[in-house]
Every structure is written in structure tokens, then in C-alpha cells.
ZAMARGU-4260 file (C-alpha; in steps of 0.2 Angstrom, whole numbers, plus 5000, padded with zeros to 4 digits):
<rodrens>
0) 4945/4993/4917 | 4954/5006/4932 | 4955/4995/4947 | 4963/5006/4962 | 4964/4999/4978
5) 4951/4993/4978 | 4940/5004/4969 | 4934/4998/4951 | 4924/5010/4938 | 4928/5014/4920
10) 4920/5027/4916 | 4929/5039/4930 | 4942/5052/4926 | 4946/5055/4945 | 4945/5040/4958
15) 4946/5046/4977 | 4957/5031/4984 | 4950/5023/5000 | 4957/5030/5019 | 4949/5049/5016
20) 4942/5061/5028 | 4932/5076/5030 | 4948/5085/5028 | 4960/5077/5018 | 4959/5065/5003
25) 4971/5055/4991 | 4964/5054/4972 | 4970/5047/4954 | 4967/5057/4940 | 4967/5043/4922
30) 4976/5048/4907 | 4982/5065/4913 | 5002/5070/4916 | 5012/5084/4925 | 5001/5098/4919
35) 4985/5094/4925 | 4994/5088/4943 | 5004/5104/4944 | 4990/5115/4939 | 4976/5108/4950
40) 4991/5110/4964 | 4993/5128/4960 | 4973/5134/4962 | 4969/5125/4974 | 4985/5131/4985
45) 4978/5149/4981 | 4960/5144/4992 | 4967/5149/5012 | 4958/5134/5017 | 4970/5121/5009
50) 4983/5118/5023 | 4993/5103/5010 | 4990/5099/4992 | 5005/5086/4983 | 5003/5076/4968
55) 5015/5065/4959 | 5016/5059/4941 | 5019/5040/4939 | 5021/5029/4923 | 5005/5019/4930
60) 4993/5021/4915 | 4979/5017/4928 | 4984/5031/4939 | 4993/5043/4929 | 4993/5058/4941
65) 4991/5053/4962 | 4987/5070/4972 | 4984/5072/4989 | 4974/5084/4996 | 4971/5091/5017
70) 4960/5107/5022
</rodrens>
């Protein structure tokens, strides 16, 4: 069972961590690494709308890849 901050669901690939906005929003992606993270960084980078998108890869096996997101 993925329990993040709060948020508990098995069944979800991406959990949206609690503190988001209209305009900006911190997520985990489960079971994922580097490629995904840096990929989904690349395109959504690419949209003139997106003023920040980070991610990071952890060792976490509940959160796997932690991206942050602001428009």
C-alpha cells in the first residue's frame, strides 16, 4: 500500500502530494526511475505555459520519481 503524506491509494501510478494550486503542483510517480522523470521534464518544458518543471529520482520504492510542476 503507497501511503504519501498523507495520501493512501494502491492502485495509483502518479499521487499529487497535498500543498498544490491552480498553478503549480508536486507529484510522485511509483516504480518509475530517471527516464520517465527526465522525459516528462523535457515535454512539458517544451508547452510556453510551463514557467518551472524539476523532478528528482530517490531510492524511495513508494515514490520512485518526485516532480514538481508551476504554470
Amino acid at each position: 500500500m503507497a501511503e504519501v503524506k498523507g495520501i493512501v491509494d494502491e492502485s495509483e501510478k502518479i499521487i499529487l502530494l497535498k500543498g498544490w494550486t491552480k498553478s503549480a503542483a508536486t507529484y510522485c510517480i511509483m516504480n518509475e526511475s530517471h527516464t520517465i522523470g527526465n522525459s516528462l521534464r523535457w515535454m512539458l518544458m517544451k508547452n510556453p505555459k510551463v514557467e518551472f518543471c524539476g523532478y528528482s529520482s530517490t531510492d524511495d520504492p513508494v515514490c520512485s520519481v518526485a516532480s514538481r510542476l508551476s504554470a
